[in-house]
Backbone of each chain as ProteinMPNN parsed JSONL, in Angstrom:
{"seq_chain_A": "XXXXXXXXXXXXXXXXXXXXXXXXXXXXXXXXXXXXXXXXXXXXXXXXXXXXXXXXXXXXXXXXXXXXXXXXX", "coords_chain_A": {"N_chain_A": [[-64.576, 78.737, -22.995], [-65.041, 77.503, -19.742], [-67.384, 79.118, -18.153], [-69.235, 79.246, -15.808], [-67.777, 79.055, -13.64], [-66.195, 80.738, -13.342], [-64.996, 83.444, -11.306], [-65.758, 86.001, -11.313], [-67.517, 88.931, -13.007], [-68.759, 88.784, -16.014], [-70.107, 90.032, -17.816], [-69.143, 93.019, -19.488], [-69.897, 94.772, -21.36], [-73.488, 95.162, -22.669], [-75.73, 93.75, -25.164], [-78.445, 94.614, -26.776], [-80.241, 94.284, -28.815], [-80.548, 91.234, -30.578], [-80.878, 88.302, -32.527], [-83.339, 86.314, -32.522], [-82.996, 83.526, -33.967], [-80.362, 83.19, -33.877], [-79.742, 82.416, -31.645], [-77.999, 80.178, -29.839], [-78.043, 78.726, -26.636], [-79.173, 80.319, -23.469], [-78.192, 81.744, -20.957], [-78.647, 82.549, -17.167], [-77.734, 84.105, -14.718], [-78.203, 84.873, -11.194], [-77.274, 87.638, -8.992], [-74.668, 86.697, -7.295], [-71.587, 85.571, -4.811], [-69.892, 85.95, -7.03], [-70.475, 88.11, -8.548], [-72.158, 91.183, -8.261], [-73.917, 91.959, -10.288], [-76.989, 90.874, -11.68], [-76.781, 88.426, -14.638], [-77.216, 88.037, -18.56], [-76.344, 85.451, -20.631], [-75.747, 85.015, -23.911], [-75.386, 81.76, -26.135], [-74.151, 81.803, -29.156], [-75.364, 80.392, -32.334], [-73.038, 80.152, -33.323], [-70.668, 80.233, -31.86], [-70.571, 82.039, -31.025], [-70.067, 84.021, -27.831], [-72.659, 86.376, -26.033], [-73.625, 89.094, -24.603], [-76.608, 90.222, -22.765], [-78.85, 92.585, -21.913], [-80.18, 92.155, -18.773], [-82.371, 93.582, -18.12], [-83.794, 94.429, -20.692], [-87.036, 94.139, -22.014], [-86.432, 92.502, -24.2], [-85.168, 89.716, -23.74], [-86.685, 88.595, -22.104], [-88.733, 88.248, -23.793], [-87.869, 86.447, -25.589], [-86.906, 84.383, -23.806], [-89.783, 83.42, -23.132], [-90.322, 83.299, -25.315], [-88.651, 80.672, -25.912], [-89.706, 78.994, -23.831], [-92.403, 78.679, -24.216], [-92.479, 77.351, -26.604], [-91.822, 74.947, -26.085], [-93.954, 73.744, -24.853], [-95.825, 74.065, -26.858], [-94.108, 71.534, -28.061]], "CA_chain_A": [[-64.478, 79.165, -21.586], [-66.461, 77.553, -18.746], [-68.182, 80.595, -17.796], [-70.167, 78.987, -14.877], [-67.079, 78.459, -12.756], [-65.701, 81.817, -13.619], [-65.415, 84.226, -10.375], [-66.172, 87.238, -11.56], [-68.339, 89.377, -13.657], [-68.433, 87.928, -17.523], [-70.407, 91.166, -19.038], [-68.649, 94.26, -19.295], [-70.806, 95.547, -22.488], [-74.421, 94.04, -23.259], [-75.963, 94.293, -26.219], [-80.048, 95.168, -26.453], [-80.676, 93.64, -29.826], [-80.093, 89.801, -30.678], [-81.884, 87.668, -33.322], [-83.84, 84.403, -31.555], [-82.619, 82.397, -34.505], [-79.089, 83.1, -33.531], [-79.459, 81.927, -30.225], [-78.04, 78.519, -29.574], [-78.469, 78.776, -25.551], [-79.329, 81.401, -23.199], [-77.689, 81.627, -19.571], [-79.309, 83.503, -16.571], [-77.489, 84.081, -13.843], [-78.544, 85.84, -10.393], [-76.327, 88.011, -8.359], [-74.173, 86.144, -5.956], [-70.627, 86.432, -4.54], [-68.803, 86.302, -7.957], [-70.806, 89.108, -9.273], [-73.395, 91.595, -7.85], [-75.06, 92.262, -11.239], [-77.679, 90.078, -13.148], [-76.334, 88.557, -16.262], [-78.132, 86.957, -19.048], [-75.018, 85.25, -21.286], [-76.442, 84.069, -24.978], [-74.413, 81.642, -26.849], [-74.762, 82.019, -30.632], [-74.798, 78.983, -33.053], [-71.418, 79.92, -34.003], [-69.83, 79.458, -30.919], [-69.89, 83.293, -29.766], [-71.116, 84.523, -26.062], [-73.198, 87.952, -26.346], [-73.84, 89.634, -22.867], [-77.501, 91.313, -22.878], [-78.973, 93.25, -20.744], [-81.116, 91.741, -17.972], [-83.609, 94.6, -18.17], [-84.457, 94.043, -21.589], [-87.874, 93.409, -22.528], [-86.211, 91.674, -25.191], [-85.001, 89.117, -23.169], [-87.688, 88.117, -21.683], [-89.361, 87.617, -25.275], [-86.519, 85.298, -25.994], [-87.254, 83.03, -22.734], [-91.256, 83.252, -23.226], [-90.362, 82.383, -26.375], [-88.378, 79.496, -25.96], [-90.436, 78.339, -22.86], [-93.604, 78.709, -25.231], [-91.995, 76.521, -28.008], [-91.53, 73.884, -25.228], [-95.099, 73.757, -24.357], [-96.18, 73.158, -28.437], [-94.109, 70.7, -29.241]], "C_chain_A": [[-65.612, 78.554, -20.777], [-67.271, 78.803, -17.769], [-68.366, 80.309, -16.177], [-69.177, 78.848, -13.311], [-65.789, 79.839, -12.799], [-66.027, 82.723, -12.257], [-65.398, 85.482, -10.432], [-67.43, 87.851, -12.591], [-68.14, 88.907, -15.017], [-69.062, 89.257, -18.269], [-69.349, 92.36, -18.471], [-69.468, 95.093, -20.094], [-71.791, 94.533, -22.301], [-75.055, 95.031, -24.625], [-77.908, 94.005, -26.563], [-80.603, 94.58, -27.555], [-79.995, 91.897, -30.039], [-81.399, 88.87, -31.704], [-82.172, 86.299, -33.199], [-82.979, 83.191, -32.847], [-81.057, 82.192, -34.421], [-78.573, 82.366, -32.294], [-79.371, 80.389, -29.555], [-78.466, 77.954, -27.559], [-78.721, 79.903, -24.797], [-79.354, 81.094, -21.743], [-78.345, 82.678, -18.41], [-78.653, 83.631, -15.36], [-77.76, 85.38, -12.328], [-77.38, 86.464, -9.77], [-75.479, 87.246, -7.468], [-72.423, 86.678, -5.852], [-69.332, 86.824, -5.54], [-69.124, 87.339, -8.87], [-71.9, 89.891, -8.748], [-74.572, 91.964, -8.761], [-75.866, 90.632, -11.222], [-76.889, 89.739, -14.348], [-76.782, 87.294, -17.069], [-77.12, 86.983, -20.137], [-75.928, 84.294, -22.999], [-75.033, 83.283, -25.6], [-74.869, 81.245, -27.54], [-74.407, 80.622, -30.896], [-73.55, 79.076, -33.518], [-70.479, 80.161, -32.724], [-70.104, 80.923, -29.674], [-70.691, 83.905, -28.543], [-71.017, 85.817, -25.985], [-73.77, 87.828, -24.857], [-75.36, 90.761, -23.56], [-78.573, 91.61, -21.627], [-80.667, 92.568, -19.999], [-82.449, 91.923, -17.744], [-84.265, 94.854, -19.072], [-85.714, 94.039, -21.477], [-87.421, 92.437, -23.615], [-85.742, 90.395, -24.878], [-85.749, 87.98, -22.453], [-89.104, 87.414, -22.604], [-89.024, 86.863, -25.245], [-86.849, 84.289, -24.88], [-88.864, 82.711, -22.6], [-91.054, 82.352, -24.649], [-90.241, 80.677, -26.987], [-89.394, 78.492, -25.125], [-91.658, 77.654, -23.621], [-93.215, 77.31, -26.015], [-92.274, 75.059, -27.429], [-92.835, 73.06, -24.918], [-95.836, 73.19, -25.636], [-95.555, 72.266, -29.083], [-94.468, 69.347, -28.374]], "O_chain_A": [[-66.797, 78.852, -20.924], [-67.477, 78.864, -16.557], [-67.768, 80.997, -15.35], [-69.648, 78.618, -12.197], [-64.668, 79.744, -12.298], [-67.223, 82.824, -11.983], [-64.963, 86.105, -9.464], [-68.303, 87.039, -12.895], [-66.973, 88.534, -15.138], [-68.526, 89.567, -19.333], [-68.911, 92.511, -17.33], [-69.803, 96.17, -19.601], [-71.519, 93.389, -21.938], [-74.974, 96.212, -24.963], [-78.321, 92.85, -26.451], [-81.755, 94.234, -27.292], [-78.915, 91.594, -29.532], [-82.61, 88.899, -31.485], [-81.513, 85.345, -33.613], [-82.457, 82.141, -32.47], [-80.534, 81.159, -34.84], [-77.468, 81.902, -32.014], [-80.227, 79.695, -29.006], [-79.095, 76.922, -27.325], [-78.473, 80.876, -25.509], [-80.227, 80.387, -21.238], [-78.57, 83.791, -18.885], [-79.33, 82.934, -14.604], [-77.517, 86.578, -12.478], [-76.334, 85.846, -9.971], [-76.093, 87.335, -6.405], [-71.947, 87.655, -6.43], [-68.326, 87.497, -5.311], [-68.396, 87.602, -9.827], [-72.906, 89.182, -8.733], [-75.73, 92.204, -8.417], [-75.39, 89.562, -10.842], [-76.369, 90.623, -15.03], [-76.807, 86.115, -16.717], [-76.839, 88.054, -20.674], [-76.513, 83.211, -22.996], [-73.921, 83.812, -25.631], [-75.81, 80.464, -27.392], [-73.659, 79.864, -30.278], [-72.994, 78.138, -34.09], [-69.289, 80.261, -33.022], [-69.998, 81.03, -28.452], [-71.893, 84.172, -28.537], [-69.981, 86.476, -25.899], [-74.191, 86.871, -24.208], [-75.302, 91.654, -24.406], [-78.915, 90.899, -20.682], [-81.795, 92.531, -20.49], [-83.35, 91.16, -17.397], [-85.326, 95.444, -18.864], [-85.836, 93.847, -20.267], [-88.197, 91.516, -23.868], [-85.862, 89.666, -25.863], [-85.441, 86.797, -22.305], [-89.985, 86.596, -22.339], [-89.789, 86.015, -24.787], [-87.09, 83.167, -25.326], [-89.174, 81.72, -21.94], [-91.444, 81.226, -24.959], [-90.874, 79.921, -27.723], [-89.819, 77.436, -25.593], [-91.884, 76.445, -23.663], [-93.865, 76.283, -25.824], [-92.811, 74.163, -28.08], [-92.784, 71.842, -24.75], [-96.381, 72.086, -25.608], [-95.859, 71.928, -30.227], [-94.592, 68.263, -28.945]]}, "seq_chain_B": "XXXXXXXXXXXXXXXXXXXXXXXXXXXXXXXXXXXXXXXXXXXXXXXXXXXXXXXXXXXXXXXXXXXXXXXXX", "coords_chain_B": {"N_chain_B": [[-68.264, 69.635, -17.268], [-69.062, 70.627, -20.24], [-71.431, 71.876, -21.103], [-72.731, 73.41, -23.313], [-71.521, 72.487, -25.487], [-72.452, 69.502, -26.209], [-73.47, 67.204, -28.417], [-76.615, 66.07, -27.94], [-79.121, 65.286, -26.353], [-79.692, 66.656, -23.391], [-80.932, 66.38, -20.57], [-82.426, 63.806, -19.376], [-83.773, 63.163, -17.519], [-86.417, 65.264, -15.399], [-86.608, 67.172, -12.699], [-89.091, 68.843, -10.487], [-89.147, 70.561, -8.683], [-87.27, 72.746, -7.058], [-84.849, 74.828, -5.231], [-84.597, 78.194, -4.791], [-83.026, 79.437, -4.072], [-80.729, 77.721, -4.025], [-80.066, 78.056, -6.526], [-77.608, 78.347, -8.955], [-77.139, 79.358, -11.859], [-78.663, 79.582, -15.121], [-79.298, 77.577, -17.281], [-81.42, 77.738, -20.497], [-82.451, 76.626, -23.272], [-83.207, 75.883, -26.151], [-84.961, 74.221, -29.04], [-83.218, 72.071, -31.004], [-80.345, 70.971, -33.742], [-79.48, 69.181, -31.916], [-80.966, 68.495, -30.142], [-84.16, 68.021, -30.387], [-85.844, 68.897, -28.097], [-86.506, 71.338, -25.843], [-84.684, 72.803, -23.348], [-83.818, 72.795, -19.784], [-81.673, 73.791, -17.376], [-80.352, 73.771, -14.34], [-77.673, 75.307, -12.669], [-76.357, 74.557, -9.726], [-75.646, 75.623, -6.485], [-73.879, 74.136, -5.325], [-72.455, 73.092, -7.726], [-73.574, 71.119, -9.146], [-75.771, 69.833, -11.475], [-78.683, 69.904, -12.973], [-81.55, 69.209, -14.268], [-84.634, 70.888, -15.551], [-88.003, 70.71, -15.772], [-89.645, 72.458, -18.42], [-91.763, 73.209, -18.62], [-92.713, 73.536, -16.507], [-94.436, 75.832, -14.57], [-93.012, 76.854, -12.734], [-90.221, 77.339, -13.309], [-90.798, 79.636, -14.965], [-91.199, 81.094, -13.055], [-89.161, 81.264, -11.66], [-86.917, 82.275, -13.742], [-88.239, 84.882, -13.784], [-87.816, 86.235, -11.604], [-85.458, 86.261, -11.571], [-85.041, 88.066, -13.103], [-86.369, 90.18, -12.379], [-85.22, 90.631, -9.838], [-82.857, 91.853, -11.117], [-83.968, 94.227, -12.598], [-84.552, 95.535, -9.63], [-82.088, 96.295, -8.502]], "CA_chain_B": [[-68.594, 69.305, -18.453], [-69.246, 71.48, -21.257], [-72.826, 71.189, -21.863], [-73.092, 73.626, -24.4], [-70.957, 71.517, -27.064], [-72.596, 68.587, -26.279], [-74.206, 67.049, -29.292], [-77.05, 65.779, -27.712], [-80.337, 66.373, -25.185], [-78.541, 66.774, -21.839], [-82.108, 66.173, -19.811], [-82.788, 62.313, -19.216], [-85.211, 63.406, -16.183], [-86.069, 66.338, -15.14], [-87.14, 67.685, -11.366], [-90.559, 69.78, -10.442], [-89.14, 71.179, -7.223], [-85.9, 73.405, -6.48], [-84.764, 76.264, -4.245], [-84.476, 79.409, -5.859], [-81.742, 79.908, -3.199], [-79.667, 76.856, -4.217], [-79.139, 78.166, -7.794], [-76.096, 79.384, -8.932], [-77.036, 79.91, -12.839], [-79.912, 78.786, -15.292], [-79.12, 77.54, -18.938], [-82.063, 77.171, -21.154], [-81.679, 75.599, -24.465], [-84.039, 76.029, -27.361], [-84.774, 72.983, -29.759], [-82.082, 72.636, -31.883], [-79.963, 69.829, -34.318], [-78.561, 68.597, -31.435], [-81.923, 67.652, -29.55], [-85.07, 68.604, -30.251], [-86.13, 69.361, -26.697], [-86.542, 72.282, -24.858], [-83.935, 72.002, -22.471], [-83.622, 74.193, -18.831], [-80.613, 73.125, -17.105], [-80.187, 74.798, -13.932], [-76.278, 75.2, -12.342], [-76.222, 74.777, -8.353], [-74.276, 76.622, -5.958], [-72.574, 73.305, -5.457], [-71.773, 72.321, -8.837], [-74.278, 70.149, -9.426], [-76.677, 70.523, -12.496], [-80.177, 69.954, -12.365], [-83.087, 69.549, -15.517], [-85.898, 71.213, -15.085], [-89.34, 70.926, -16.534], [-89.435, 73.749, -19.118], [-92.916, 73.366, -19.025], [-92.776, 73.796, -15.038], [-94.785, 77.334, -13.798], [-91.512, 77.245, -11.388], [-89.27, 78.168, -14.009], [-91.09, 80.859, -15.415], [-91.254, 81.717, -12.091], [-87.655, 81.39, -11.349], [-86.706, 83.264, -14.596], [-89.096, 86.425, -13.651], [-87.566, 86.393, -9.979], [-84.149, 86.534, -11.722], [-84.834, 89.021, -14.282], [-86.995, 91.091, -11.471], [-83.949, 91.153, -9.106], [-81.672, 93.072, -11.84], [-84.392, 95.926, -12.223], [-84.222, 96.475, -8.378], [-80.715, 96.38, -8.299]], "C_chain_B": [[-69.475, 70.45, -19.075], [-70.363, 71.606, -22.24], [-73.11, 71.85, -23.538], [-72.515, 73.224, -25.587], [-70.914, 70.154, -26.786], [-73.295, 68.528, -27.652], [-75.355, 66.221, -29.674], [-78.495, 65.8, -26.272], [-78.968, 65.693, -24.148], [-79.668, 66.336, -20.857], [-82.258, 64.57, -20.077], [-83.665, 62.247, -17.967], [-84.912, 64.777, -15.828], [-86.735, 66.479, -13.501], [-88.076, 68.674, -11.391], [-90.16, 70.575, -9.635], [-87.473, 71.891, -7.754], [-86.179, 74.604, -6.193], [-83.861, 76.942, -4.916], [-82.414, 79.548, -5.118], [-80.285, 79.097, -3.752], [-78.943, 77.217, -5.908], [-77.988, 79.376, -8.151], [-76.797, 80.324, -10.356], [-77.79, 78.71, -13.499], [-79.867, 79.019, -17.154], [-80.884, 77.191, -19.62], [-81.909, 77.158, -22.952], [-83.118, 75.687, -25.746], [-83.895, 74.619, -28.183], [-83.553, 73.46, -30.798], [-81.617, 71.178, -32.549], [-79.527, 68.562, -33.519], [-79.376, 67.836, -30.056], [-82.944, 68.561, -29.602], [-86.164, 69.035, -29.059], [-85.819, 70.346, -26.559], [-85.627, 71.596, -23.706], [-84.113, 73.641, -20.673], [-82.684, 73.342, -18.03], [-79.911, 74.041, -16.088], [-78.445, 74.311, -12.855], [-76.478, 75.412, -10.706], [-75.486, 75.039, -8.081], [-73.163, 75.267, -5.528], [-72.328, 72.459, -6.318], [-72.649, 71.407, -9.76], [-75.195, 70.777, -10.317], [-78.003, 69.518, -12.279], [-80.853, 69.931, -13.731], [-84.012, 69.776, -14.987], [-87.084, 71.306, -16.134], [-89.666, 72.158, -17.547], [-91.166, 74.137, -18.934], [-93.678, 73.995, -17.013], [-93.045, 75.399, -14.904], [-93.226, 77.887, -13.196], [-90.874, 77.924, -12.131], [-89.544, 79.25, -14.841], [-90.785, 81.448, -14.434], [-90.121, 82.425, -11.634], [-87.049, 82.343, -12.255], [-87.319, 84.816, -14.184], [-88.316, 86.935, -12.088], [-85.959, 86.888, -10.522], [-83.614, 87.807, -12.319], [-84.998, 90.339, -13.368], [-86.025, 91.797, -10.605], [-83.005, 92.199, -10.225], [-82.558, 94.318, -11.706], [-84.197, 97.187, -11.001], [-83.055, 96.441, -7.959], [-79.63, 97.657, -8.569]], "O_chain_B": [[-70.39, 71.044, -18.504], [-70.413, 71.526, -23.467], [-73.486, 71.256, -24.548], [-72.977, 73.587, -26.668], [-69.891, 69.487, -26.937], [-73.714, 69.583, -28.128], [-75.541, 65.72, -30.783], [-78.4, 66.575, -25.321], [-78.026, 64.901, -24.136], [-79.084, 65.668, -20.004], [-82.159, 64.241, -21.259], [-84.172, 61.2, -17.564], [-83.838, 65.378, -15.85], [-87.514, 65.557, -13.26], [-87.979, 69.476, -12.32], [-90.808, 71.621, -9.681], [-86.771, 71.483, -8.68], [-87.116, 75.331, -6.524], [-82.797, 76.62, -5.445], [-81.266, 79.671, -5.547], [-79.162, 79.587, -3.874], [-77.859, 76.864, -6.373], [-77.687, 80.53, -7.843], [-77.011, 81.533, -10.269], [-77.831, 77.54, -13.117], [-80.165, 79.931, -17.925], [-81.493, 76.287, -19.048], [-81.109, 77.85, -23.582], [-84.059, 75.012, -25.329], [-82.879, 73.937, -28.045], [-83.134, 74.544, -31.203], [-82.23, 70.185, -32.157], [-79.288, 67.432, -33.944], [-78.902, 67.037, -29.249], [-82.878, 69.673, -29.077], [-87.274, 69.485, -29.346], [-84.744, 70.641, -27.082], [-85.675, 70.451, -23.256], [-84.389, 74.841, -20.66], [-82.921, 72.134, -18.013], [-79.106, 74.896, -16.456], [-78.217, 73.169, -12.455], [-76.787, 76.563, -10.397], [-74.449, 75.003, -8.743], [-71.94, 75.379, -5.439], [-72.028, 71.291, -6.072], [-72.378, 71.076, -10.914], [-75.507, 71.961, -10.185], [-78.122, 68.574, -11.498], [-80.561, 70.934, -14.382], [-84.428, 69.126, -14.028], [-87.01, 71.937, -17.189], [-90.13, 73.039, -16.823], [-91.634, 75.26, -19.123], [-94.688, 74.578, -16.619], [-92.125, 76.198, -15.075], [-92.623, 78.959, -13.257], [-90.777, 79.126, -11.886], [-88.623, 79.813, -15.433], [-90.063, 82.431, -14.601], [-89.984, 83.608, -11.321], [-86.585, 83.337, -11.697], [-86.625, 85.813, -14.384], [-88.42, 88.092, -11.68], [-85.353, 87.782, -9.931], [-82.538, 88.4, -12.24], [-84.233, 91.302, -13.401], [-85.881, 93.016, -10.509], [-82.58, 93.293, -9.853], [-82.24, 95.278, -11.004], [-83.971, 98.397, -10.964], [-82.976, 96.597, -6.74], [-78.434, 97.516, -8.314]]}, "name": "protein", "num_of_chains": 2, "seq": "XXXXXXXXXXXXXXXXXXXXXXXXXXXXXXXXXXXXXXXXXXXXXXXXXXXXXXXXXXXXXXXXXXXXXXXXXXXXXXXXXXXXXXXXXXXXXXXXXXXXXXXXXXXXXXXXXXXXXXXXXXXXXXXXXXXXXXXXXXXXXXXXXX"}
């Protein structure tokens, strides 16, 4: 699914746990007119797209993280 | 185009500058088999995709502004 071109909301559930080594990309999108939430869209190395919640701290690990990684290599 | 099953870095330059306003949605990309780069790969409101400096303040910046908006939402 191209997600990005999708006019509506894409989470309905998110899910609060997620394990960084699962995480093949990680999507952020702000509110605009195809959705009024936040939604941060992961897609796993095996193909599948997990909806988690914006408000996380865990989330925000996960993009320090990666950002971080970016910075040491 | 369907970045996330490309099998290869997607960044060949990246940009220092963009308006928070102009983005639609903001992939970032962890190293991986398929390019060892840090990737940030941001989706404009008109279609157009964008690399961004992972290493760029901005996009922390941009990320925290995105994440920030869901809390007060």
């Amino acid at each position: 699914a191209v997600v990005a071109t999708e006019l509506r909301c894409q989470c309905l559930k998110t899910v609060s746990r997620i394990d960084f080594q699962d995480i093949q990309s990680l999507k952020v999108t702000p509110p605009g007119p195809h959705c009024t939430k936040t939604e941060v869209i992961a897609t796993l190395k095996n193909g599948q797209e997990v909806c988690l919640d914006p408000e996380a701290p865990l989330v925000r690990r996960i993009i320090q993280k990666i950002l971080n990684n970016a910075k040491s290599s």
